[in-house]
BASE-544577 format. One record per residue (C-alpha): residue in one letter; x, y, z. Coordinates in Angstrom, 3 decimals, m for minus. Last residue first. Layout:
N
+----+----------+----------+----------+
: aa :        u :        v :        w :
+----+----------+----------+----------+
:  a :        X :        Y :        Z :
...
+----+----------+----------+----------+
This chain:
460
+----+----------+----------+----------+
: aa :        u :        v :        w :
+----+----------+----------+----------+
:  x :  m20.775 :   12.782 :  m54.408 :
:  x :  m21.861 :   10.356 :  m51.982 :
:  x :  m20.887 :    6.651 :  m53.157 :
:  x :  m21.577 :    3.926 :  m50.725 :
:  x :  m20.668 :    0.033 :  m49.836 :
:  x :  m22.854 :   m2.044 :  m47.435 :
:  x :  m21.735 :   m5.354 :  m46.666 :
:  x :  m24.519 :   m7.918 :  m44.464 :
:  x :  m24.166 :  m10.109 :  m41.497 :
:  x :  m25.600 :  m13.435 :  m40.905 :
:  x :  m22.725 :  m15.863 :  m40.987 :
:  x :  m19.935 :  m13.818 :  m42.356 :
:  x :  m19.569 :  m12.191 :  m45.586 :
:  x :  m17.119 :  m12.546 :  m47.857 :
:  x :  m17.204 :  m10.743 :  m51.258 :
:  x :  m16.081 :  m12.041 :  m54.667 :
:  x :  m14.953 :   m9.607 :  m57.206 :
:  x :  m14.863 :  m11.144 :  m61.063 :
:  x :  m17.351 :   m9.155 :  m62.235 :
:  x :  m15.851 :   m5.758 :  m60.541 :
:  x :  m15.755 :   m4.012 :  m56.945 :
:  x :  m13.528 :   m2.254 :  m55.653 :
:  x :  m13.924 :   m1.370 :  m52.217 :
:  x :  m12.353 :    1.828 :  m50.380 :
:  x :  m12.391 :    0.949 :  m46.788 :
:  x :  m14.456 :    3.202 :  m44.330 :
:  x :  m14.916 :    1.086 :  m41.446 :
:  x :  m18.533 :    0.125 :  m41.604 :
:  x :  m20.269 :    2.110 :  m43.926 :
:  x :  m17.067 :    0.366 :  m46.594 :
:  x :  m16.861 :    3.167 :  m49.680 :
:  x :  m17.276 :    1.918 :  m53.070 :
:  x :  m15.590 :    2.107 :  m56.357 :
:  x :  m17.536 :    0.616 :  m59.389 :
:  x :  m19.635 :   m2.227 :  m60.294 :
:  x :  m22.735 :   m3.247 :  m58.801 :
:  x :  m25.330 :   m2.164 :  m61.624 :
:  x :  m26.673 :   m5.230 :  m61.951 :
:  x :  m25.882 :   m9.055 :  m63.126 :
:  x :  m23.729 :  m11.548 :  m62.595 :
:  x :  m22.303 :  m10.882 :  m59.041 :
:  x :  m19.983 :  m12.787 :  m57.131 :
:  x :  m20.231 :  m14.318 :  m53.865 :
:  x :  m18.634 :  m16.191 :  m50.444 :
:  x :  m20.782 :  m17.090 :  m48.051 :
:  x :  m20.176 :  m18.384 :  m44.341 :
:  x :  m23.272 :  m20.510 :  m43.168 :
:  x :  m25.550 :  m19.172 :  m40.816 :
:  x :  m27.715 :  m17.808 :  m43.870 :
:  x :  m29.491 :  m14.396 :  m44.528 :
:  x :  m26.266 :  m12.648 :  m45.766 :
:  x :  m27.049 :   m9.255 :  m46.847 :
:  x :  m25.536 :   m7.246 :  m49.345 :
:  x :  m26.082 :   m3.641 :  m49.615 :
:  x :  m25.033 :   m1.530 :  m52.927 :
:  x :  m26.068 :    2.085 :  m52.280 :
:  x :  m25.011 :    5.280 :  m54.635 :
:  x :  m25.396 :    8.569 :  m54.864 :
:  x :  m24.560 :   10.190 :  m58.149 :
:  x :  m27.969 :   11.683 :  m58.395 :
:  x :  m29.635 :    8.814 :  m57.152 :
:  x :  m28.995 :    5.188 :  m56.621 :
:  x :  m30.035 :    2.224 :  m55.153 :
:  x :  m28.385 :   m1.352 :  m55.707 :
:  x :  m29.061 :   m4.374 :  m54.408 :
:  x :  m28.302 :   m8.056 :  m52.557 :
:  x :  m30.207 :  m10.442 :  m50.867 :
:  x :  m28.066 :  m13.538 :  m49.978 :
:  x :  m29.236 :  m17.029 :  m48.854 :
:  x :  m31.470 :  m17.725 :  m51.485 :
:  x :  m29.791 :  m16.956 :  m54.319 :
:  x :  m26.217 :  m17.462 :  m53.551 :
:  x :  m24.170 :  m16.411 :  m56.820 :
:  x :  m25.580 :  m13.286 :  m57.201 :
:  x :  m27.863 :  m10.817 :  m58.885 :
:  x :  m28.224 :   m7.632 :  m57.705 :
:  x :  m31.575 :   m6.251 :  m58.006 :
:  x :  m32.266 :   m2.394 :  m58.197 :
:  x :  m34.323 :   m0.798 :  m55.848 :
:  x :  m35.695 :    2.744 :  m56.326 :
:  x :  m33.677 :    5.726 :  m55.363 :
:  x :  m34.724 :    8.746 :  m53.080 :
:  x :  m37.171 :   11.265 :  m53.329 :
:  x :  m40.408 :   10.130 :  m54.161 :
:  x :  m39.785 :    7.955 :  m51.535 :
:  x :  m37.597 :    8.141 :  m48.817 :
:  x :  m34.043 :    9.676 :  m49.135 :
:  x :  m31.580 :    6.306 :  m49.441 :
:  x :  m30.228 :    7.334 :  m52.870 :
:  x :  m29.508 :   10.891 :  m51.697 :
:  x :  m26.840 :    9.648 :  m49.400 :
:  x :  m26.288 :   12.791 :  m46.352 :
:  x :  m29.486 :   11.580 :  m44.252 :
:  x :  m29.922 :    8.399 :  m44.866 :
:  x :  m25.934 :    8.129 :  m43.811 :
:  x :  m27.062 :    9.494 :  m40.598 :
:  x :  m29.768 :    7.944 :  m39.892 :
:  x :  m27.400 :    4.590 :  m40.509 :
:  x :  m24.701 :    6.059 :  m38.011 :
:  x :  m27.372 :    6.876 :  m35.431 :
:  x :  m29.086 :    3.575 :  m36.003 :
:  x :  m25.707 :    1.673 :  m35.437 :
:  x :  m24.887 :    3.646 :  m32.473 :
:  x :  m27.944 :    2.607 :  m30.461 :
:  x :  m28.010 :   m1.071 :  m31.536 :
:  x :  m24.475 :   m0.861 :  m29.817 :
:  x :  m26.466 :   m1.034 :  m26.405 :
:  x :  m26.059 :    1.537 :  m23.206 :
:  x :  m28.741 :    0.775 :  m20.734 :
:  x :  m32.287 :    1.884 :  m20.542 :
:  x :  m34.768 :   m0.332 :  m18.434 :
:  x :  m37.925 :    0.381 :  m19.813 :
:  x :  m40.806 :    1.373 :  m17.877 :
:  x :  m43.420 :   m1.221 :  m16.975 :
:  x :  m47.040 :    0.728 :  m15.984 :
:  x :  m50.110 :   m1.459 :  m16.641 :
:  x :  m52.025 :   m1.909 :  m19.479 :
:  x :  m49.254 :   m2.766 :  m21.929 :
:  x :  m46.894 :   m4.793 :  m20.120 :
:  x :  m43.591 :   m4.018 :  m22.174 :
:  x :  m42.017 :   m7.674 :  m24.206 :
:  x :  m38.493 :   m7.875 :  m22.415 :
:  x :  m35.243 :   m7.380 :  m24.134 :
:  x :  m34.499 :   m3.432 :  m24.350 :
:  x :  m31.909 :   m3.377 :  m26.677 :
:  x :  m31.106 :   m0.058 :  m25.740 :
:  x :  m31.910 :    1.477 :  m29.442 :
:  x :  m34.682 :   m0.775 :  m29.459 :
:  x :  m36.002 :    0.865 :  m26.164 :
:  x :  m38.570 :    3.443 :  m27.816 :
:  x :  m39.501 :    2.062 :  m31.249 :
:  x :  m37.485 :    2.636 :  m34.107 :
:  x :  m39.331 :    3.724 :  m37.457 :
:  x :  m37.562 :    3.504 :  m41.077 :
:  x :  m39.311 :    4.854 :  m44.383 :
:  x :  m39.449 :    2.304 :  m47.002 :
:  x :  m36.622 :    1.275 :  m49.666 :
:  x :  m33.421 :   m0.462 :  m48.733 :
:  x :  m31.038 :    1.232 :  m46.071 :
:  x :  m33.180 :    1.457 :  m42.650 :
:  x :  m34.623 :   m1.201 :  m42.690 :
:  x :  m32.230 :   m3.344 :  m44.172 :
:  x :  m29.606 :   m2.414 :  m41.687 :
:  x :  m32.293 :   m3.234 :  m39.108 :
:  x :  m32.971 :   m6.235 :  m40.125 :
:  x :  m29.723 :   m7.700 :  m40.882 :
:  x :  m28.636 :   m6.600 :  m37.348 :
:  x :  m31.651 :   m9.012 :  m36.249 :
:  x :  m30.967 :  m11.601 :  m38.429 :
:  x :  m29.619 :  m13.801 :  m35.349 :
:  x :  m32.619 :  m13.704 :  m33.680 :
:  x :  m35.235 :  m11.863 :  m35.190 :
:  x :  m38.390 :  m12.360 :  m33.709 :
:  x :  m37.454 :  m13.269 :  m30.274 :
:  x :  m34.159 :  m10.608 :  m29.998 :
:  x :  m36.532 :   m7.970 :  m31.311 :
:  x :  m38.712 :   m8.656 :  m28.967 :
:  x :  m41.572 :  m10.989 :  m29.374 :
:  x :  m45.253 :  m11.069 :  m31.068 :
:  x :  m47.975 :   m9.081 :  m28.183 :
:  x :  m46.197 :   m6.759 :  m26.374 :
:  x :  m43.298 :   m6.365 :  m28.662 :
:  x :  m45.270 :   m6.286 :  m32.160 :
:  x :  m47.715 :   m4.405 :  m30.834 :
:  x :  m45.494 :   m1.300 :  m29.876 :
:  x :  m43.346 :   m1.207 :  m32.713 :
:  x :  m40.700 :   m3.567 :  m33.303 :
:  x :  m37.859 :   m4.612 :  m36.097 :
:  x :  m39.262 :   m1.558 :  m38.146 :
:  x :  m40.444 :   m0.458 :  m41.334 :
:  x :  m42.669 :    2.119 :  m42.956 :
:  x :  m43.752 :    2.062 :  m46.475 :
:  x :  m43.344 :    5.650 :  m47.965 :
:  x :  m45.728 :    5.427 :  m51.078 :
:  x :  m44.268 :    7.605 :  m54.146 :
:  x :  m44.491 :    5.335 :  m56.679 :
:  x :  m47.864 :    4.230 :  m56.027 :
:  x :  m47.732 :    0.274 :  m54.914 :
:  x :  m48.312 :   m2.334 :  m57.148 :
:  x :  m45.340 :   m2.848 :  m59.371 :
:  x :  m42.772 :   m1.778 :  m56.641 :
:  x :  m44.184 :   m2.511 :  m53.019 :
:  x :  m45.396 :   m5.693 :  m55.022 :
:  x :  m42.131 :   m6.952 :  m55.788 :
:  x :  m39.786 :   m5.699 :  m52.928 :
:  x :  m42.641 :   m7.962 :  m50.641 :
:  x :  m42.110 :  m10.819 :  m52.939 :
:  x :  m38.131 :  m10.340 :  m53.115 :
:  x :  m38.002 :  m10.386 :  m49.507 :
:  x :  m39.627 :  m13.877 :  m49.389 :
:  x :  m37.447 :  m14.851 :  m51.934 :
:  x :  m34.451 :  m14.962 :  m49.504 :
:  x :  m35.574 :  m17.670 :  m47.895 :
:  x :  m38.610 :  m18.715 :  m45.703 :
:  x :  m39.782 :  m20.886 :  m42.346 :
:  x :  m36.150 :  m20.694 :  m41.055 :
:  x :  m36.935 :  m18.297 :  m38.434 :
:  x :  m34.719 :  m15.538 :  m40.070 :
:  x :  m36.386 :  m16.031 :  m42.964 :
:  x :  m40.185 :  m15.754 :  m41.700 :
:  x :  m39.112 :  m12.675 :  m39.295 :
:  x :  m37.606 :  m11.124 :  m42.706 :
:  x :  m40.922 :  m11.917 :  m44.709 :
:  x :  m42.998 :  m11.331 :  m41.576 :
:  x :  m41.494 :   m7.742 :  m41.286 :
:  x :  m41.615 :   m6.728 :  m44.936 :
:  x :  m45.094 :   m8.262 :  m45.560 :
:  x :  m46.131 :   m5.526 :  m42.591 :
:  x :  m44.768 :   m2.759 :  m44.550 :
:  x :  m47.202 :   m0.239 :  m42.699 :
:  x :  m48.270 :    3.145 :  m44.629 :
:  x :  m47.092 :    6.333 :  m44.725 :
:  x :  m48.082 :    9.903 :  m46.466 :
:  x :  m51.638 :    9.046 :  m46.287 :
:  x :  m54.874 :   10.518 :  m47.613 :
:  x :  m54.256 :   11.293 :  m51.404 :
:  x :  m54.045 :    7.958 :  m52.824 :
:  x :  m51.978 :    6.999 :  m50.389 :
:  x :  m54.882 :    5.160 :  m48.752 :
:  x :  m55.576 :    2.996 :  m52.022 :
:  x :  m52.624 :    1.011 :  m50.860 :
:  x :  m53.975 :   m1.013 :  m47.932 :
:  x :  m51.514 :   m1.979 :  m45.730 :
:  x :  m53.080 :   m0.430 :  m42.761 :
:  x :  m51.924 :    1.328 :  m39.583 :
:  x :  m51.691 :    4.417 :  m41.719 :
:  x :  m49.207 :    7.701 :  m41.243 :
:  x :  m50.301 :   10.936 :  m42.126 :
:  x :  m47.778 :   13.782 :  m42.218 :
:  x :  m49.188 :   17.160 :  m41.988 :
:  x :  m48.699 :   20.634 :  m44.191 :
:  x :  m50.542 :   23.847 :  m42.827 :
:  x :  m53.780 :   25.088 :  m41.536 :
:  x :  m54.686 :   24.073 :  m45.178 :
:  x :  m52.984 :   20.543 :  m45.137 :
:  x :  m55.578 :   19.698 :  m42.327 :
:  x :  m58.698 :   20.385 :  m44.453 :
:  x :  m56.878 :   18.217 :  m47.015 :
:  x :  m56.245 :   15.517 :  m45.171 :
:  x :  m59.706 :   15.447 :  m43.520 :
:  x :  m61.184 :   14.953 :  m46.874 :
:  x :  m59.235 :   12.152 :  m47.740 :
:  x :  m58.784 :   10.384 :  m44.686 :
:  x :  m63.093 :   10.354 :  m44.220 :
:  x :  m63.292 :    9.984 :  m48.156 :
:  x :  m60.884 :    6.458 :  m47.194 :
:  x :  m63.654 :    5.346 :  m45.034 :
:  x :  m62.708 :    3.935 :  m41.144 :
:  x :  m61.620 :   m0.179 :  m40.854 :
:  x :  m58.605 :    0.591 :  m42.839 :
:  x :  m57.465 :    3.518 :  m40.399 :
:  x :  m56.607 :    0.567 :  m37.834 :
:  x :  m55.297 :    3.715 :  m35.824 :
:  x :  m54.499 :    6.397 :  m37.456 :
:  x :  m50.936 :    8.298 :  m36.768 :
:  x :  m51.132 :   11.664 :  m37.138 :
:  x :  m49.780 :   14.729 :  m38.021 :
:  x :  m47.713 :   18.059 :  m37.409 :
:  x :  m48.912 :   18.836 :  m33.880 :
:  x :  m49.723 :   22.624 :  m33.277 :
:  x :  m50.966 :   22.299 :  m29.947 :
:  x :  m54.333 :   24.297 :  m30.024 :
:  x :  m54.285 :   24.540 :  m34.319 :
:  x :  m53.118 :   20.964 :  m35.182 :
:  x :  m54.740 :   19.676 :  m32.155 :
:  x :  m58.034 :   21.246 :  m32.610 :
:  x :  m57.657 :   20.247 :  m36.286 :
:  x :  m57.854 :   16.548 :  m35.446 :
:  x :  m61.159 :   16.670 :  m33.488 :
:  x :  m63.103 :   19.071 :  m36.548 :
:  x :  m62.454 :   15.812 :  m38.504 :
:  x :  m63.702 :   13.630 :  m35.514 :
:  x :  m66.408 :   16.231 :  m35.094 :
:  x :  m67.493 :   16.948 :  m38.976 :
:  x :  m67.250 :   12.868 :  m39.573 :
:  x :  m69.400 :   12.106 :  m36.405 :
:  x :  m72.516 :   14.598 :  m37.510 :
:  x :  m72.007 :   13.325 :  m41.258 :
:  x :  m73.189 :   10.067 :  m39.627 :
:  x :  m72.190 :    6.825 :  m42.329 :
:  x :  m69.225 :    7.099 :  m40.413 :
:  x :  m70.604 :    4.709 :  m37.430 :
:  x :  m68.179 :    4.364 :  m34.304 :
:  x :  m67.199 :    1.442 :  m32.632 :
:  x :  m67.128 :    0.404 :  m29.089 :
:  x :  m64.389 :    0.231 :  m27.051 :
:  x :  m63.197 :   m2.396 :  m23.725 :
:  x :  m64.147 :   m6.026 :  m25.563 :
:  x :  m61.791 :   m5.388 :  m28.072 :
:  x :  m61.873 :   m9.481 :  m28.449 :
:  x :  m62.133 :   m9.587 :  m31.848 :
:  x :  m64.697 :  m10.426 :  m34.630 :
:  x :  m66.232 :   m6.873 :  m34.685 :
:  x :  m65.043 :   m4.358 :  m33.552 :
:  x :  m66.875 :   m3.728 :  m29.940 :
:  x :  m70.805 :   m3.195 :  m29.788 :
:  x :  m73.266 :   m0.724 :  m29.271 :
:  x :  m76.492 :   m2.852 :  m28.424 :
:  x :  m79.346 :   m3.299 :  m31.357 :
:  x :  m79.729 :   m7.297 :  m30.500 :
:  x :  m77.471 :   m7.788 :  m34.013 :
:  x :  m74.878 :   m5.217 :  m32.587 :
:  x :  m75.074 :   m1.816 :  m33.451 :
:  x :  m73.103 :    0.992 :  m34.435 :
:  x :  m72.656 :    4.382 :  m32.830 :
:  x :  m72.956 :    7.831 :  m34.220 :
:  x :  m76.562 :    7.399 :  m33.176 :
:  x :  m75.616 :    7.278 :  m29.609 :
:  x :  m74.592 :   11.041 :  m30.224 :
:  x :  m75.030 :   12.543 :  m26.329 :
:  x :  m74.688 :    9.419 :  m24.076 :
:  x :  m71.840 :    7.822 :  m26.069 :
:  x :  m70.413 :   10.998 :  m27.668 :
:  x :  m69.600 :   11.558 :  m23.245 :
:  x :  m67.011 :    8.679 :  m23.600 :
:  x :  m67.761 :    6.012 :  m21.359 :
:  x :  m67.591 :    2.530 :  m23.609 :
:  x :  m64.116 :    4.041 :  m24.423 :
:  x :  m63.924 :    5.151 :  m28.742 :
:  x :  m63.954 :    3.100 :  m31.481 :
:  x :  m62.693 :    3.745 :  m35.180 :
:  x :  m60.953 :    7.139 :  m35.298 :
:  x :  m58.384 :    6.136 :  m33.016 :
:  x :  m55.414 :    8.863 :  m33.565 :
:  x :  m51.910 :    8.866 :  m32.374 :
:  x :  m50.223 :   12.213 :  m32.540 :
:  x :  m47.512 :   13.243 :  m34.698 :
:  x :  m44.628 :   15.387 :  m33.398 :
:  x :  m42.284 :   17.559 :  m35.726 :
:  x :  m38.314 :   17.493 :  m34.980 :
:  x :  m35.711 :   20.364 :  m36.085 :
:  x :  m34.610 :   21.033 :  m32.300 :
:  x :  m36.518 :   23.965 :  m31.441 :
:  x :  m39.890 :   22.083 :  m32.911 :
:  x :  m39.579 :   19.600 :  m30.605 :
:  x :  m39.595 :   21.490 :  m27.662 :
:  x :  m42.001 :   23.358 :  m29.250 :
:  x :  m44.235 :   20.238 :  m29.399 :
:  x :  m42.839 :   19.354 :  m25.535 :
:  x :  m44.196 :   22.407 :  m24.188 :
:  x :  m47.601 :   21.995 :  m26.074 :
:  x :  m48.013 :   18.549 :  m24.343 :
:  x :  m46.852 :   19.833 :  m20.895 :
:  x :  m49.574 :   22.882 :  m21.274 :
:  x :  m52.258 :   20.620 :  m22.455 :
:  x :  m51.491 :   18.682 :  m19.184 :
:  x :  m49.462 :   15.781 :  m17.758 :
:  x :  m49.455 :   11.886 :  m19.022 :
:  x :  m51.579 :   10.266 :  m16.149 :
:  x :  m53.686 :   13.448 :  m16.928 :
:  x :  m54.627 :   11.990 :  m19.545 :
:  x :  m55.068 :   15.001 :  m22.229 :
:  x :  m58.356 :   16.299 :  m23.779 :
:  x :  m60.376 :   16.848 :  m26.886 :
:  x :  m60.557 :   13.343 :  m27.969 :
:  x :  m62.237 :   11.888 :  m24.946 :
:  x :  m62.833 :    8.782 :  m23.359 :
:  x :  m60.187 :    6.852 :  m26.011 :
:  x :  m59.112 :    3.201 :  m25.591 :
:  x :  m56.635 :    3.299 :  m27.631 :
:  x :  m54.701 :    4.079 :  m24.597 :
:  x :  m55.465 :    0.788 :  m23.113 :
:  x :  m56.359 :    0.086 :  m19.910 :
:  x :  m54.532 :    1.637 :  m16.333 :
:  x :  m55.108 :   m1.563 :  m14.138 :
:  x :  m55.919 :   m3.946 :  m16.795 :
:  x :  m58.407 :   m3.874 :  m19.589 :
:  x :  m61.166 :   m1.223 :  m18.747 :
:  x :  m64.973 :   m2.390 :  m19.359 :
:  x :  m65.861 :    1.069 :  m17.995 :
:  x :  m62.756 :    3.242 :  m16.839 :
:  x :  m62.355 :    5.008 :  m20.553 :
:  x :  m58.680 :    6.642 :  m21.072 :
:  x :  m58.049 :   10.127 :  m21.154 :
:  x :  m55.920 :   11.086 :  m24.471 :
:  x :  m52.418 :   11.201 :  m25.194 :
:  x :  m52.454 :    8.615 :  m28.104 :
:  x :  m48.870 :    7.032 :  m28.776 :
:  x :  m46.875 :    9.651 :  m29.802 :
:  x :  m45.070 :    9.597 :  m32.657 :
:  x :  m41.765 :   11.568 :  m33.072 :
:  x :  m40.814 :   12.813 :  m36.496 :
:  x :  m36.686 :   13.305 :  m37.171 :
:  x :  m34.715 :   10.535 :  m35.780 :
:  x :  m30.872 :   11.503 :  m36.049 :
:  x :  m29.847 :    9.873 :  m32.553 :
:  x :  m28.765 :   13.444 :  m31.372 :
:  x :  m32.100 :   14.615 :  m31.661 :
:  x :  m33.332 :   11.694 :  m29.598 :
:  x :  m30.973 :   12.585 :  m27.236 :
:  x :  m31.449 :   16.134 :  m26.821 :
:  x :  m35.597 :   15.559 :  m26.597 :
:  x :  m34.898 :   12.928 :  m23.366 :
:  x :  m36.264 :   15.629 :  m21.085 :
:  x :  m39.662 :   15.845 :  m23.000 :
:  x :  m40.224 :   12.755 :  m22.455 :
:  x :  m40.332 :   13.699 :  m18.552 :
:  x :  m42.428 :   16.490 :  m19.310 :
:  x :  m44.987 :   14.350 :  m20.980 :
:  x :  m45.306 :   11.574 :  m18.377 :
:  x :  m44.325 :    8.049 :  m17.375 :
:  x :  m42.202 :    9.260 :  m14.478 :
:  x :  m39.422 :    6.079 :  m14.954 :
:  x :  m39.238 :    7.551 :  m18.739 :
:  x :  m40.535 :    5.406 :  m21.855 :
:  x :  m43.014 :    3.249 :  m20.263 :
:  x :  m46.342 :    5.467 :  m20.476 :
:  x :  m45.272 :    7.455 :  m23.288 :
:  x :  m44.878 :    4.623 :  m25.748 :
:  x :  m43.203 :    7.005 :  m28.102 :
:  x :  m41.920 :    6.070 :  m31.587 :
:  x :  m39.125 :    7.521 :  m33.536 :
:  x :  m39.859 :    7.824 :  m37.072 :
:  x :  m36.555 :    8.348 :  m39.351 :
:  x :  m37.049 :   11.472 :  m42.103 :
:  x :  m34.706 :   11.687 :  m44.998 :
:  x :  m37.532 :   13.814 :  m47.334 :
:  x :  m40.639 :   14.127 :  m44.699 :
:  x :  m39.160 :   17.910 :  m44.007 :
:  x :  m40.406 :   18.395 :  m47.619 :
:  x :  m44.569 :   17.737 :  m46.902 :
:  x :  m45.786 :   15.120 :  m48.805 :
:  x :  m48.138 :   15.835 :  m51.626 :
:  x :  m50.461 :   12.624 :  m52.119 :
:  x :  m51.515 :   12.180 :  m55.273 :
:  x :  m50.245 :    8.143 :  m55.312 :
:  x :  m48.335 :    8.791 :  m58.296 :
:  x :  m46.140 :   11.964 :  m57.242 :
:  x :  m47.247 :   15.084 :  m57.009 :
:  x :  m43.364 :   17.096 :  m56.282 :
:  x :  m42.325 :   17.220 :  m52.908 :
:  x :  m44.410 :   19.285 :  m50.619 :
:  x :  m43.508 :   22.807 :  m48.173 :
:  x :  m40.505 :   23.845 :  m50.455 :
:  x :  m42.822 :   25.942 :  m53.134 :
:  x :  m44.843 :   27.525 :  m50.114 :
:  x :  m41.532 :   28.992 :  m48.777 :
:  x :  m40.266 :   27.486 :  m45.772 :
:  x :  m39.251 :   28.921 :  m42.101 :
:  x :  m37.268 :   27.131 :  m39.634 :
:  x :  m38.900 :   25.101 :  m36.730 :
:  x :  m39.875 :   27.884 :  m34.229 :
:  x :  m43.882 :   25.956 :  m34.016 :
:  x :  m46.171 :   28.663 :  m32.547 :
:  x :  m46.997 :   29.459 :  m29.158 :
:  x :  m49.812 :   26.920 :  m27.834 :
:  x :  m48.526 :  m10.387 :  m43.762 :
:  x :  m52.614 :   m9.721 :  m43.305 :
:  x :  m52.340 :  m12.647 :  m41.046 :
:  x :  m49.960 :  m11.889 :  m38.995 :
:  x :  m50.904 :   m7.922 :  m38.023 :
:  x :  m54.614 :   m9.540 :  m37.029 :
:  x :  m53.527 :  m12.339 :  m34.585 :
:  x :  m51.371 :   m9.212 :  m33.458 :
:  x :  m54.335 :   m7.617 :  m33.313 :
:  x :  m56.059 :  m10.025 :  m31.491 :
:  x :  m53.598 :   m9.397 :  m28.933 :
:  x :  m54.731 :   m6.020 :  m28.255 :
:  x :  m52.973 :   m2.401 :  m29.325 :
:  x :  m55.229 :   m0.912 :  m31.910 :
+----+----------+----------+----------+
C-alpha cells in the first residue's frame, strides 16, 4: 500500500509469446529448498529494478518506459516491477490522480499509462533483452467504485454499522477491503492473476500488504500460476511462513531500519548482526530477502536516500547488494534523485548522470559472475568476521564453489584501522574497487576511511 500510515506501518514492524531463451523443465526451478518454494532459475543473480511508472519518464506512460529498456539492461537489473497498471477509483480519490493501489479494476489498464497493447509491447520488450516483468498486485482492497462493489458486495467486509470499510486502523480512507472467507472472490482474484500471465505474459507479482490476505490464497494461486509456467512472487510482508511455498521474496525491512538506525546514530553495528541473526536461524534457507536504500514508500513517505542514509549511504548499497538478500533499486536511485516523488500527483524525476549509477552496474555485475553472491539457495551464506572494532565495523565472508566475498564496512566517522581474529578471511583477494591484489593474513590490518567499506573477491 502506498499511504503514510504505511510508513507508520513499515517502522514499526522493523500478447505474442515471451522470446526469452528456451529452458528445459529440469532448469526452470532451483533445487526444493527449506521454505518449499521452487524458484524459477532466471531468479539465480537477479537485481529488482522498480518502476514507478507515473514519474519515471517526462510522458508518464508504458511506451515511454519502454524506451529506457536498453539502459536498464545495460545497468545489469534483471526483473522489472511495475507498480500496478490498473484504472484507478475516482470516489474518495486521494489527490489529483489517487493512488495506484487504489484499484477500479483488475482486468484492465489506466489509460493514464497506455493500453493492453503498450503493456504487452513492453513485456516482449523485456523479454528480447533477458528481463521478466512482475506486476503489482492489491489483493486486499480495491477503489470504493470498482464494479465487484455493486455486483459481489458480499465479497466485502463490514464495518461495525454493516458499511464496507477501509483497512482497518489506518487512514486508507480511498479502498475498501475485500473478504477471503468468499470462495467466489478467491476464484476471481486468482482467476485475475492468470489473465495477466496468459493475456500479457507477465512473469510475477508483487502483492501488496500480502500479510493482511490468507497464506492458502498465495499458496494455491502459486501453484495454479507455476502451471502456465514458472513466476516470481514477491511479498510486501516480513512474515516468513509466506515462503513456505507462496513467495519467492520477501521484504528485509529489519535490514533497512537497522542500517538507517546506525547511520543515524540511534544503533551500532549489532543492529546488523540482529537482522543477519534471525534471517539465518529463523528464516527458511532458501528465503530471498529483498533490500534496498528506497522503494517507493520509503521516499514518499520516510526520506531519500540522502535523508535516511546520510553518510552510510554507499555503505548501504554495497551491503545491499553484496551480503545476503536479493537487491532492488528504485527508479531514480541510480541518478541520485534527491527529492521525496509526490505520489498522487504527477512529479517525474529529474535524471542526471550520478556515480550511484556506475556503482550498481559494477556491483550487478560482480553478483552476477561471483557465485558466492547468487541469491539464495544459490549463493553463499554469511560468515562472521571478527575484528578488532566491534561496533563500528561489520565485516564477513561468503563463499561458494571457490568464490569468495570478504566485505568490510566501516559504520563510524572516525578512521579505523583493523585486524581480524577469527573467520575465514585469509587468503589472496582481489580489490572491487581498483583491482589490487590483497593479502590478507592474522597480522594484516586494513584502513578504511570514515564510512566506507573494502570488498576483496576470489572468482575462480
Amino acid at each position: 500500500m502506498t499511504h503514510p500510515s504505511l510508513a507508520l506501518l513499515l517502522a514499526v514492524l522493523a500478447a505474442a509469446p515471451a522470446t526469452a531463451p528456451a529452458v528445459t523443465p529440469v532448469e526452470r526451478h532451483a533445487p526444493a529448498d527449506l521454505s518449499g518454494t521452487r524458484h524459477p532459475e532466471w531468479t539465480r543473480t537477479a537485481a529488482i529494478y522498480q518502476i514507478n511508472t507515473r514519474q519515471f519518464t517526462k510522458e508518464g506512460t508504458l511506451r515511454a518506459a519502454e524506451r529506457e529498456l536498453p539502459r536498464l539492461r545495460a545497468l545489469g537489473v534483471d526483473i522489472l516491477w511495475l507498480m500496478p497498471i490498473h484504472p484507478i477509483g475516482a470516489k474518495n480519490r486521494k489527490g489529483g490522480l489517487g493512488s495506484p493501489y487504489s484499484v477500479r479494476d483488475y482486468r484492465a489498464v489506466n489509460p493514464e499509462l497506455g493500453t493492453m497493447a503498450d503493456l504487452k509491447s513492453f513485456v516482449r520488450a523485456a523479454h528480447r533483452q533477458d528481463m521478466r516483468v512482475i506486476l503489482d498486485w492489491v489483493a486486499n482492497h480495491t477503489a470504493w467504485d470498482n464494479p465487484l462493489v455493486a455486483e459481489h458486495p458480499d465479497w466485502y467486509e463490514r464495518d461495525w454499522k454493516g458499511a464496507f470499510r477501509p483497512t482497518p486502523w489506518w487512514d486508507w480512507s480511498d479502498i475498501i477491503d475485500l473478504d477471503f472467507r468468499s470462495a467466489g472472490l478467491r476464484r476471481y482474484m486468482a482467476d485475475s492473476m492468470a489473465f495477466w500471465v496468459r493475456e500479457a505474459d507477465v512473469d510475477g507479482f508483487r502483492a501488496d500488504v500480502a500479510a493482511y490476505v490468507p497464506i492458502d490464497f498465495w499458496e494455491r494461486t502459486r501453484r495454479e500460476l507455476d502451471a502456465i509456467k514458472p513466476v516470481f512472487m514477491l511479498a510486501e510482508a516480513q512474515t516468513r511462513d509466506l515462503h513456505r511455498s507462496a513467495f519467492d521474496a520477501s521484504y528485509g525491512w529489519g535490514w533497512y531500519d537497522a542500517v538507517v538506525g546506525i547511520a543515524k546514530g540511534r544503533a551500532d553495528v549489532g543492529a546488523l548482526f540482529g537482522y543477519y541473526s534471525e534471517n539465518e536461524s529463523a528464516w527458511p534457507a532458501g528465503a530471498q530477502r529483498m533490500l534496498y536504500v528506497e522503494n517507493h514508500d520509503q521516499n514518499s513517505w520516510h526520506g531519500t536516500q540522502f535523508e535516511q542514509f546520510g553518510p552510510a549511504r554507499t555503505n548501504a548499497i554495497v551491503l545491499s547488494v553484496a551480503g545476503e538478500g536479493i537487491p532492488l533499486l528504485y527508479n531514480g536511485v541510480e541518478a541520485g534523485n534527491e527529492k521525496r516523488l509526490a505520489f498522487f500527483e504527477r512529479d517525474p524525476i529529474a535524471w542526471r548522470p550520478h556515480p550511484n549509477a556506475n556503482l550498481y552496474r559494477r556491483l550487478f555485475a560482480l553478483k552476477e559472475r561471483n557465485r558466492a553472491l547468487h541469491n539464495a539457495p544459490w549463493g553463499g551464506r554469511m560468515v562472521p568476521v571478527v575484528n578488532s572494532a566491534p561496533g563500528k565495523v561489520f565485516s564477513f565472508v561468503r563463499e561458494r564453489d571457490g568464490h569468495r566475498v570478504l566485505g568490510v564496512f566501516n559504520f563510524s566517522a572516525e578512521l579505523q584501522r583493523v585486524g581480524f581474529t577469527d573467520g575465514p578471511f585469509a587468503g589472496r583477494w582481489r580489490d572491487f574497487d581498483g583491482g589490487a591484489r590483497v593479502d590478507v593474513a592474522a597480522d594484516t590490518r586494513l584502513a578504511l576511511a570514515p564510512w566506507s567499506y573494502t570488498l576483496l573477491t576470489v572468482e575462480r
